[in-house]
C-alpha positions in Angstrom: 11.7 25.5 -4.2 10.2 22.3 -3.5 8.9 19.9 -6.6 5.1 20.1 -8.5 4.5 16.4 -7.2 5.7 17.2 -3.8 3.6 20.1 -3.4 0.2 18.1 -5.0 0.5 14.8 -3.2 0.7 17.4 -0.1 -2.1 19.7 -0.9 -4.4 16.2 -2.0 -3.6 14.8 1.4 -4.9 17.7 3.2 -7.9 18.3 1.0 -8.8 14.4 0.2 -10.6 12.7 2.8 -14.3 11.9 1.7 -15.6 10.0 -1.3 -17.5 12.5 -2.6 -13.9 14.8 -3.0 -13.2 12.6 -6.0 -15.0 14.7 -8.6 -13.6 18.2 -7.4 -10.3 16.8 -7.0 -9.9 14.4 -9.9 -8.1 16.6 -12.2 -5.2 17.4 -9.4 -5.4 13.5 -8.8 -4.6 13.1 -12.6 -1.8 15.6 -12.8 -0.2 14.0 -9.7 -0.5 10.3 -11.0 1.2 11.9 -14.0 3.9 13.6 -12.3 4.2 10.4 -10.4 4.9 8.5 -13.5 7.4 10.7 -14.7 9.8 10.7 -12.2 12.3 7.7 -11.3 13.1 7.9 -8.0 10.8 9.5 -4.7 11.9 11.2 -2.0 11.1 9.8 1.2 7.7 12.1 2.2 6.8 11.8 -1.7 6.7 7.5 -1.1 4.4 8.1 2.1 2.0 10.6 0.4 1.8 8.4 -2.8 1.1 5.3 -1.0 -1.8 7.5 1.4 -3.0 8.8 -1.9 -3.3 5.0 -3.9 -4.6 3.6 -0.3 -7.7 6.3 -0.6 -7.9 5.8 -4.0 -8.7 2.1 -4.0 -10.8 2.3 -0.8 -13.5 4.7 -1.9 -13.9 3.1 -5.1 -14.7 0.5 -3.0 -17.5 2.8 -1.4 -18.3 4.2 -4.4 -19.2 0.8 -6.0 -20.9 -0.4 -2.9 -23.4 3.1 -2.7 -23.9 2.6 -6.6 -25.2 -1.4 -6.2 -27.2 -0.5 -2.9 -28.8 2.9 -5.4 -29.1 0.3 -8.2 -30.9 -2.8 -5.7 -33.2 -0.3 -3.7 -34.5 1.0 -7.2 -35.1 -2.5 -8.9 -38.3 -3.2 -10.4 -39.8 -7.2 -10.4 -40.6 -7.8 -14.1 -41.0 -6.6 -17.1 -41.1 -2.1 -17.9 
């Protein structure tokens, strides 16, 4: 039987691929980083899915953050409330 990280990093690489998966997926995001942490060495696939998964990670909070300052800017109010 294959290992718990093996089988999240695969299942979060099939089923991450849009921004707006983060909040649905963030707690089998969590329990992978976790398992991640835990264990010493990384098979070969386990590398490749962990560096796809930290790459996705890092560019939609880039989006994320972007979407939030363009929500914030189009919103903004000249003067005082």
């Amino acid at each position: 039987m294959e290992n718990k990280l093996l089988l999240g990093l695969r299942f979060l690489d099939k089923k991450f691929s849009s921004p707006f998966d983060i909040e649905e997926l963030k707690p089998h995001i969590e329990l992978v980083l976790k398992l991640a942490e835990e264990k010493e060495t990384f098979s070969a696939e386990e590398k490749v899915l962990l560096k796809k998964l930290l790459y996705k990670l890092e560019r939609f909070e880039k989006f994320i953050d972007l979407q939030q300052k363009l929500f914030k800017s189009k919103f903004k109010f000249e003067g005082r409330l």
